[in-house]
Structures are given as structure tokens and as C-alpha cells.
mmCIF file of the C-alpha atoms, coordinates in Angstrom:
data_MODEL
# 
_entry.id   MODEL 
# 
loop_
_atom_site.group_PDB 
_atom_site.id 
_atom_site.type_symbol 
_atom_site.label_atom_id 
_atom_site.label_alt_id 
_atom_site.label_comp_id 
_atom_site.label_asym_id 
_atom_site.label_entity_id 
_atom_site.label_seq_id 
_atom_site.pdbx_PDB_ins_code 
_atom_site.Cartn_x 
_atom_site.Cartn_y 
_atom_site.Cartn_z 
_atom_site.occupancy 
_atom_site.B_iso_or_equiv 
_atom_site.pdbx_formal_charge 
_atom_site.auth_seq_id 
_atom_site.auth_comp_id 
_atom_site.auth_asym_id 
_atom_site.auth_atom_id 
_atom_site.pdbx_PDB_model_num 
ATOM 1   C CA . UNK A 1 1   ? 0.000   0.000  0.000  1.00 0.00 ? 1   UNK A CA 1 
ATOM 2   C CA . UNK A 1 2   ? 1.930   3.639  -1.208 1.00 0.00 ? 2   UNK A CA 1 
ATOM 3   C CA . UNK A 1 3   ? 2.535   6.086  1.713  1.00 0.00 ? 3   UNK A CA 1 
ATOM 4   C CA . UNK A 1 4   ? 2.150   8.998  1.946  1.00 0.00 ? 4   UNK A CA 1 
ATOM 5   C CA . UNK A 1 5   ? 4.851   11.390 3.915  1.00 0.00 ? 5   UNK A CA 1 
ATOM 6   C CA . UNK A 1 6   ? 3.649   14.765 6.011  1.00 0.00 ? 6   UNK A CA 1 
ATOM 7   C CA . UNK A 1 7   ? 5.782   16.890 8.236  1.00 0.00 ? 7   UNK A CA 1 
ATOM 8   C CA . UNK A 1 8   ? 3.565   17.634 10.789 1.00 0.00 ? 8   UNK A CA 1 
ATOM 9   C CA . UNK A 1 9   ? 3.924   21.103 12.419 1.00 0.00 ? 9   UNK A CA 1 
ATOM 10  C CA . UNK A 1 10  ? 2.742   22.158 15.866 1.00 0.00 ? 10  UNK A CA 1 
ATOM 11  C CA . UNK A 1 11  ? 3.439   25.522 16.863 1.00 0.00 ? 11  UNK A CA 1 
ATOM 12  C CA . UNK A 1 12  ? 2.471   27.641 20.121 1.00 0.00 ? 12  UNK A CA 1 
ATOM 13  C CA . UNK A 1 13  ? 0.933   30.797 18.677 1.00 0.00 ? 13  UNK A CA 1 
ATOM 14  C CA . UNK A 1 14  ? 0.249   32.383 21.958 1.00 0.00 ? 14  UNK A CA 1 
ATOM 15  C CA . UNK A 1 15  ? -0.287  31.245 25.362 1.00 0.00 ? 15  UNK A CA 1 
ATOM 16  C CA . UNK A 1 16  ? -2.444  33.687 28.030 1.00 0.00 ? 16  UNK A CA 1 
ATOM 17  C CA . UNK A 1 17  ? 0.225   36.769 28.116 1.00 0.00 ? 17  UNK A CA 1 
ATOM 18  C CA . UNK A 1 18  ? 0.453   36.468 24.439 1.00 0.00 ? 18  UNK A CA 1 
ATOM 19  C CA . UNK A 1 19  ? 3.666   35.558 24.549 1.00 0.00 ? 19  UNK A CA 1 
ATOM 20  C CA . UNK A 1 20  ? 4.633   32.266 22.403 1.00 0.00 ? 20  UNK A CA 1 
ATOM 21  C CA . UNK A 1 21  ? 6.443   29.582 24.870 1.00 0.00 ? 21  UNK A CA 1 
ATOM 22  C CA . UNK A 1 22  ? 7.343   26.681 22.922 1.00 0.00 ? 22  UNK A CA 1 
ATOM 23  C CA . UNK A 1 23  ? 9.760   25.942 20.325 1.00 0.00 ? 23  UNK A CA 1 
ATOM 24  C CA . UNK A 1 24  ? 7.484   24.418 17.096 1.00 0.00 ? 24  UNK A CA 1 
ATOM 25  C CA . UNK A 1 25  ? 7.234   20.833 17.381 1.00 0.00 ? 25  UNK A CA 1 
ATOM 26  C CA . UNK A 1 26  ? 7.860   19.416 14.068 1.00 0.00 ? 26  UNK A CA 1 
ATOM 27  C CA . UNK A 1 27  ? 8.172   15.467 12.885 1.00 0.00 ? 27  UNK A CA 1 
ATOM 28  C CA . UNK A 1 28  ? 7.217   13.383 9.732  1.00 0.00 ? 28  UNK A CA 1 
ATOM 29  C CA . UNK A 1 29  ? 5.008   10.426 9.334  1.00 0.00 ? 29  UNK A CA 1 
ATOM 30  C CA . UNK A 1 30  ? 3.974   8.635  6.702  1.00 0.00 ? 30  UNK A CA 1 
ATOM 31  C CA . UNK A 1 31  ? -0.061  7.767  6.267  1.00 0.00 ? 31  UNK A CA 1 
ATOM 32  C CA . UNK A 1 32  ? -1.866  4.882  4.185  1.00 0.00 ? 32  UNK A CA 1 
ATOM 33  C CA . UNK A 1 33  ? -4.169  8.062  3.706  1.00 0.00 ? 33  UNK A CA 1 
ATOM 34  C CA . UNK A 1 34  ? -3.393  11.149 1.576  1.00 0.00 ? 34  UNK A CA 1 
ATOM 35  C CA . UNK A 1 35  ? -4.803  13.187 4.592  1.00 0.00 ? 35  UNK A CA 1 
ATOM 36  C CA . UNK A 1 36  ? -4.511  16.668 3.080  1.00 0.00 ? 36  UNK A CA 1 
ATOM 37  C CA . UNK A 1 37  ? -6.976  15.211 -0.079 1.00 0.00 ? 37  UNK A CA 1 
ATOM 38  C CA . UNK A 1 38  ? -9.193  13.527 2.723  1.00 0.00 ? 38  UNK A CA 1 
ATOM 39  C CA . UNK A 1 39  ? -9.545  16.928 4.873  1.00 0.00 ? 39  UNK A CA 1 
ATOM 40  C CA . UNK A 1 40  ? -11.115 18.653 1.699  1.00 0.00 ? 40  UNK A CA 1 
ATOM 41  C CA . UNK A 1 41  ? -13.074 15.663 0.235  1.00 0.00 ? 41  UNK A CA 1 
ATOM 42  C CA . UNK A 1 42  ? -14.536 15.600 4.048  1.00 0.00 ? 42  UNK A CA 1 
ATOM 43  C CA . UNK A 1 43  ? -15.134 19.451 3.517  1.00 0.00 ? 43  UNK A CA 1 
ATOM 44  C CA . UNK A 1 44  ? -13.267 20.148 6.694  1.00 0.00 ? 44  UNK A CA 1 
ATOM 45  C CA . UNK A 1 45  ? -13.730 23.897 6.621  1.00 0.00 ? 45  UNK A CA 1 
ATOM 46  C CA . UNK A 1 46  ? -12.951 24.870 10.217 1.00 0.00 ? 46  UNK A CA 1 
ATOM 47  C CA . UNK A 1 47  ? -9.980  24.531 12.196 1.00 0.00 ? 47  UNK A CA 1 
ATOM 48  C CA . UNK A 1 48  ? -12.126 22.270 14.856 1.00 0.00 ? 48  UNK A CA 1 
ATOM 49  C CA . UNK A 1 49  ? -13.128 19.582 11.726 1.00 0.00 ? 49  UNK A CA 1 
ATOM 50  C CA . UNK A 1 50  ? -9.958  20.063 10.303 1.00 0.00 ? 50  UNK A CA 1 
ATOM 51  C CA . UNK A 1 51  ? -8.002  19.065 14.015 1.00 0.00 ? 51  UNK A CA 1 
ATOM 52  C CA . UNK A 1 52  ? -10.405 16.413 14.982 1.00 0.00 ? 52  UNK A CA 1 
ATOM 53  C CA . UNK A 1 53  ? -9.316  14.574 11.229 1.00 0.00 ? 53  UNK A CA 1 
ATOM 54  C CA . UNK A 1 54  ? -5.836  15.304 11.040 1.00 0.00 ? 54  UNK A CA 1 
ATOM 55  C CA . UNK A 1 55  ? -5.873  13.998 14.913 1.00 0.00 ? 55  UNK A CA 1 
ATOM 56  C CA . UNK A 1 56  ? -8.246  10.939 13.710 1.00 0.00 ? 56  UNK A CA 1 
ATOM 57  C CA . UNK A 1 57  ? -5.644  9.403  11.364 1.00 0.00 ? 57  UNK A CA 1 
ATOM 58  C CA . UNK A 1 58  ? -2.624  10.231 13.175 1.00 0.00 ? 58  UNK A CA 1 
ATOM 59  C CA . UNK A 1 59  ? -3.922  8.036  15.536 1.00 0.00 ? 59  UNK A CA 1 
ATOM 60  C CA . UNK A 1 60  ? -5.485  5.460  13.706 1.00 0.00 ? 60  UNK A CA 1 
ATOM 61  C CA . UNK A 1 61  ? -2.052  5.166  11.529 1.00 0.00 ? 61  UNK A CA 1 
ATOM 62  C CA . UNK A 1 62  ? 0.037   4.448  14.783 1.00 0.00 ? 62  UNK A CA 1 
ATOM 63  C CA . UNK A 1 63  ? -2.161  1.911  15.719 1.00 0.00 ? 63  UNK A CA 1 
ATOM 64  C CA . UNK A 1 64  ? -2.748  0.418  13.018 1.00 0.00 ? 64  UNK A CA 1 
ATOM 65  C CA . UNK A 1 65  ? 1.558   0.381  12.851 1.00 0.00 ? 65  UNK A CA 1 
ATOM 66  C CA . UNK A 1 66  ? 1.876   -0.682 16.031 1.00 0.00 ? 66  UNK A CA 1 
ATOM 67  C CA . UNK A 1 67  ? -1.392  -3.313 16.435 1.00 0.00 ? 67  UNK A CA 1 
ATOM 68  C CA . UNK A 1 68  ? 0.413   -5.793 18.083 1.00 0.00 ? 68  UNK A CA 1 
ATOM 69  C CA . UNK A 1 69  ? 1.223   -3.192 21.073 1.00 0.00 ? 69  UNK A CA 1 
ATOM 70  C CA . UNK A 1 70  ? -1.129  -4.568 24.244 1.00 0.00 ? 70  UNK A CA 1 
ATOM 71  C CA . UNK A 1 71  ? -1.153  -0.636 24.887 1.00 0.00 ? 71  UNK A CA 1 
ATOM 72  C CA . UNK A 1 72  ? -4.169  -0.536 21.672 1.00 0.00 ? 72  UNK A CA 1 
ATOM 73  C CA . UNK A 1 73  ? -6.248  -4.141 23.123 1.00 0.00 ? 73  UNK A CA 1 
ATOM 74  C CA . UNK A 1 74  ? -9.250  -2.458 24.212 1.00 0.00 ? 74  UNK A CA 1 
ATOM 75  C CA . UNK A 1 75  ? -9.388  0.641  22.111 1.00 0.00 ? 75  UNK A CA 1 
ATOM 76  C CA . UNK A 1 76  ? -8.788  -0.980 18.552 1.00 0.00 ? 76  UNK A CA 1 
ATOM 77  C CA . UNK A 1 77  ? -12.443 -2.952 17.882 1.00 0.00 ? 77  UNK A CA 1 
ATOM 78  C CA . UNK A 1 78  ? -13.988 0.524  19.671 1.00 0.00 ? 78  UNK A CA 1 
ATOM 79  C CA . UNK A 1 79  ? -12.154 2.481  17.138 1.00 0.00 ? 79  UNK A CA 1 
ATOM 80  C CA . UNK A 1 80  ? -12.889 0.723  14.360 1.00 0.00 ? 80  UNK A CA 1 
ATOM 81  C CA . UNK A 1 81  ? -16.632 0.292  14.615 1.00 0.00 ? 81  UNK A CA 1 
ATOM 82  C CA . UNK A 1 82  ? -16.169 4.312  15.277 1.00 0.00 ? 82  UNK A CA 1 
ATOM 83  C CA . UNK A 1 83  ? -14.484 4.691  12.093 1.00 0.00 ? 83  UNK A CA 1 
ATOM 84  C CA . UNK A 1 84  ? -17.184 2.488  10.139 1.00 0.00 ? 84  UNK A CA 1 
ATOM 85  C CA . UNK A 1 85  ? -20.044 4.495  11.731 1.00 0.00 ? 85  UNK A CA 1 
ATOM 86  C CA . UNK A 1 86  ? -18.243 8.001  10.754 1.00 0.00 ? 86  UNK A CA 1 
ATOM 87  C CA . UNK A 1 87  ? -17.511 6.746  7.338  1.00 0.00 ? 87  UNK A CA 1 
ATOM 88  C CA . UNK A 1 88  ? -21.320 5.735  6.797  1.00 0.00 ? 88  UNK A CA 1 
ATOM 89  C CA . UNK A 1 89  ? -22.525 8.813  8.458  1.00 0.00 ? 89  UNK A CA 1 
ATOM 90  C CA . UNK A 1 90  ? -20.192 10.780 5.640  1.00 0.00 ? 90  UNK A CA 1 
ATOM 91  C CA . UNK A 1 91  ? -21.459 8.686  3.201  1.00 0.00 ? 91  UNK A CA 1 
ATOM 92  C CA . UNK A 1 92  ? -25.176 9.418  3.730  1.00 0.00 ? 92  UNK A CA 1 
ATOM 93  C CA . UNK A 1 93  ? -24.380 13.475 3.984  1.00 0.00 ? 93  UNK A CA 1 
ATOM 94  C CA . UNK A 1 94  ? -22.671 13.392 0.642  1.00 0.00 ? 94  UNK A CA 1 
ATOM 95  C CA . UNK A 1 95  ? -23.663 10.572 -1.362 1.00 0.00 ? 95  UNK A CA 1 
ATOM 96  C CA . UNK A 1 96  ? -21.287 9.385  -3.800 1.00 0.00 ? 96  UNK A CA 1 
ATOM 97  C CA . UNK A 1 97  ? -18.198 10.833 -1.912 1.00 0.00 ? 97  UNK A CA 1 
ATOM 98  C CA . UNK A 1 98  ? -15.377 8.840  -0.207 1.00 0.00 ? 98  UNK A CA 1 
ATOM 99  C CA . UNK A 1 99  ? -15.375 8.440  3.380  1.00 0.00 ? 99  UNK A CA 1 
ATOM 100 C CA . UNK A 1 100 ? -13.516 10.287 6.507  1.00 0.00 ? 100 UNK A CA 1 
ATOM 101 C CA . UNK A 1 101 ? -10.820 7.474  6.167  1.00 0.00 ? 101 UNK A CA 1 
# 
């Protein structure tokens, strides 16, 4: 299956005294997923949609990389009949279009 590679940037814009704290936090992973195409086919248009599917198949990649990890036992049939219902429920909003994932 290809992968797909993203350098995945989180940066502190502000924190309460506006005043950034943080150096940027910046690594690379690679994704069964072309997330950026999946984001706008899902018509992410917020930063809340947009955070809650980049987050989504972060997640679901490592697992899915590491499923042999005890750590993922009780989450991994939980999160995949999540993933089935959220792919249906995109697939009844926009008939015809892919899924979330």
C-alpha cells in the first residue's frame, strides 16, 4: 500500500500573556491516507473539523503500525466500529463521496 509522507507542524501561537512559549514541534510520518486530499473531500472547513481529522488518522495510523502493542487491546475494535459508523454517516451526507478514512 503507497505512503504517503507529512511533516507535521505544531506551533504555540500564543499562550495567556500572548507571549509564544514553545519551540514548534515538528516530525514526519507517513499515512496509508493522503490526509490533506481527505480533509477537503470531508469538507473540513474549520480549524475544529480540520483538528479532529488530522488527529483521527494520526492516531489510527500508529495503531494500526503498532497493532500488536497490548497498549491498543481495548481501544482498537472501539475504534474501528467508530471509524465504520463516521464513514457511513459521511457517506449518507454526501452521497457518492469517499469516506472520513
Amino acid at each position: 500500500m503507497p505512503k504517503h509522507k507529512f511533516r507535521i507542524t505544531v506551533e504555540s501561537v500564543a499562550e495567556a500573556d500572548e507571549n509564544p512559549v514553545h519551540a514548534p514541534l515538528v516530525f514526519t510520518v507517513e499515512n496509508h491516507d493522503d490526509i490533506i486530499a481527505l480533509v477537503e473531500r470531508a469538507g473540513a472547513n474549520d480549524d475544529h473539523a480540520r483538528a479532529f481529522l488530522v488527529g483521527l488518522k494520526l492516531f489510527g495510523e500508529t495503531m494500526l503500525q503498532d497493532r500488536d502493542n497490548p497498549l491498543y487491546a481495548e481501544i482498537q475494535p472501539a475504534f474501528g466500529a467508530f471509524m465504520k459508523k463516521l464513514k457511513a454517516a459521511r457517506r449518507n451526507a454526501n452521497p457518492g463521496a469517499e469516506g472520513a478514512g
